[in-house]
C-alpha positions in Angstrom: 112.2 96.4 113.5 112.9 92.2 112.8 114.1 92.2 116.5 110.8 93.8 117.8 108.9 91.9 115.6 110.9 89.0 117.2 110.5 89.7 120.6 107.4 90.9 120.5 105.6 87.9 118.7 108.0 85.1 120.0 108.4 81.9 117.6 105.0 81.9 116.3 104.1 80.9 112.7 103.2 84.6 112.3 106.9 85.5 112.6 108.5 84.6 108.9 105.3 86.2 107.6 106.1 89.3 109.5 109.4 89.2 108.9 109.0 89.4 105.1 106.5 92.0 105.6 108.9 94.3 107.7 111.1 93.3 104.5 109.4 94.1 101.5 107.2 96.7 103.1 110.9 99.0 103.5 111.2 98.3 100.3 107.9 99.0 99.2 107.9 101.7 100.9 110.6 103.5 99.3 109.8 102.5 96.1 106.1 104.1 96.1 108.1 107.5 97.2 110.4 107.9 94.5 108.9 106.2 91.7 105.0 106.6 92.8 105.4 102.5 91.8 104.7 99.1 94.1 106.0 96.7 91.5 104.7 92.8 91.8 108.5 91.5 92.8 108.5 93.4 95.8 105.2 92.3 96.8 105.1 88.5 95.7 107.7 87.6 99.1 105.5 88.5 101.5 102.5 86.5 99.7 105.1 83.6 98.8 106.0 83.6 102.9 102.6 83.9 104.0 101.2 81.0 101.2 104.1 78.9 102.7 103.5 79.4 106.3 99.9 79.2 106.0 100.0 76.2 103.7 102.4 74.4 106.4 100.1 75.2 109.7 97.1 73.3 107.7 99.5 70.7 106.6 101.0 70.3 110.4 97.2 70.4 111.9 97.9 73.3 114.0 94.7 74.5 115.9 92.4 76.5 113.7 94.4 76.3 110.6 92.2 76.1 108.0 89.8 78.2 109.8 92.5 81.5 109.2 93.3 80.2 105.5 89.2 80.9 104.8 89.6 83.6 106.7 91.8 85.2 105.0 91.1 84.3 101.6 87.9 85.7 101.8 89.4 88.9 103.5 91.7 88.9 100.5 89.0 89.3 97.9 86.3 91.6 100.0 89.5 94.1 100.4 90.6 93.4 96.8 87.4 94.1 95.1 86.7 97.3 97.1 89.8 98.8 96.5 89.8 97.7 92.4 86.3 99.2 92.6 88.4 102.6 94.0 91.3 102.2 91.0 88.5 102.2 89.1 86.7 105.2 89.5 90.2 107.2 89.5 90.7 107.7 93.2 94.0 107.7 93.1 94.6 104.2 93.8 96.4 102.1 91.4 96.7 98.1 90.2 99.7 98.0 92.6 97.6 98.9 95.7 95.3 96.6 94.7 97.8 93.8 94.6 99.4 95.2 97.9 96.0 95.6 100.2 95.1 92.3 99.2 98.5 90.6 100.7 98.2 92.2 103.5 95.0 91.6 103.5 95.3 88.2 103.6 98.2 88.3 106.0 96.3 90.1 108.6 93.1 88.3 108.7 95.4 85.1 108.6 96.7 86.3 112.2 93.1 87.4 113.3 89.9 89.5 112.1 91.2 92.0 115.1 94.5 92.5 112.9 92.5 93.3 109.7 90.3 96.0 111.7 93.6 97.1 112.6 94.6 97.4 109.6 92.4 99.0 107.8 91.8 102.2 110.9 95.4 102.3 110.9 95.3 103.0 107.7 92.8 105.3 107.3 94.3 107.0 109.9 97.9 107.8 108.6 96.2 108.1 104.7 94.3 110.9 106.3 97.3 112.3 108.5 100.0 112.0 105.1 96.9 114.0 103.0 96.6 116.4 105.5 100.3 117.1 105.8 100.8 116.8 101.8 98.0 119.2 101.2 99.0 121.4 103.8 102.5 122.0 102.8 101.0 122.0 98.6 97.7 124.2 99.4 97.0 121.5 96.4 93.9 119.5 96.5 94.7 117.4 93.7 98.0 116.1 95.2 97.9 112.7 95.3 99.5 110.8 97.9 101.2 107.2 97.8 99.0 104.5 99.3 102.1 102.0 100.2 104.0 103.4 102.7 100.3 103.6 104.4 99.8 100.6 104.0 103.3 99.2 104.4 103.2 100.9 108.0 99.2 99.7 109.2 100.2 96.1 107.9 103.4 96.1 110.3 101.3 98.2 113.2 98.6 95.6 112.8 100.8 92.5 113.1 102.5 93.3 116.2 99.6 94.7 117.9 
């Protein structure tokens, strides 16, 4: 996946950051399976990547910079707040989606409001496919299904898109 990520995106400032999201979002990934957990030291690289990458394009003066740091910041806490406002009313959604969705969040709308649309439909769209499979093999309605390797995947889709 790092070499299509490679070749696909070239060397870009977006590449470290996807890098440690192909990373960390394996990982993730796996952990949300087996332990139903997305714990903070699996997340914080790709935030720490991202913070550094972004923090050095502002710093360098690249083109429109600072204009994908506000960006994404405010992408960070529109996404953030909606899905807290889901942990909270029980929806199956815990703290560590909310922490997750938010880096990628801000990782996304950092490369481009196109790449946090894509984001978000891509995950709503393999959220719905993963429920539909789950509750089709269960016959169980109150399954619930693990938000991060949705998430993990529409972040990564979204990137190289």
């Amino acid at each position: 996946m790092a070499a299509v990520a490679t070749a696909r995106l070239g060397l870009v400032p977006l590449l470290p950051v996807a890098l440690a999201t192909i990373a960390a979002g394996t990982a993730l990934t796996i952990s949300d399976l087996r332990a139903r957990r997305l714990p903070d030291w699996l997340i914080a690289p790709i935030l720490i990547v991202w913070m550094a990458t972004a923090t050095a394009t502002v710093v360098l003066r690249m083109p429109d910079a600072l204009t994908a740091l506000v960006r994404a910041i405010i992408a960070t806490a529109a996404v953030s707040v909606a899905v807290l406002s889901l942990a909270l009313i029980r929806s199956g959604f815990g703290f560590g989606d909310v922490k997750l969705s938010g880096t990628l969040a801000a990782v996304t709308a950092w490369a481009g409001i196109e790449h946090l649309i894509m984001l978000i439909a891509a995950f709503a769209g393999l959220s719905l496919i993963a429920a539909t499979l789950t509750w089709a093999r269960t016959r169980n309605l109150h399954t619930t299904i693990p938000a991060g390797p949705a998430l993990c995947a529409a972040a990564i889709i979204a990137i190289l898109i």
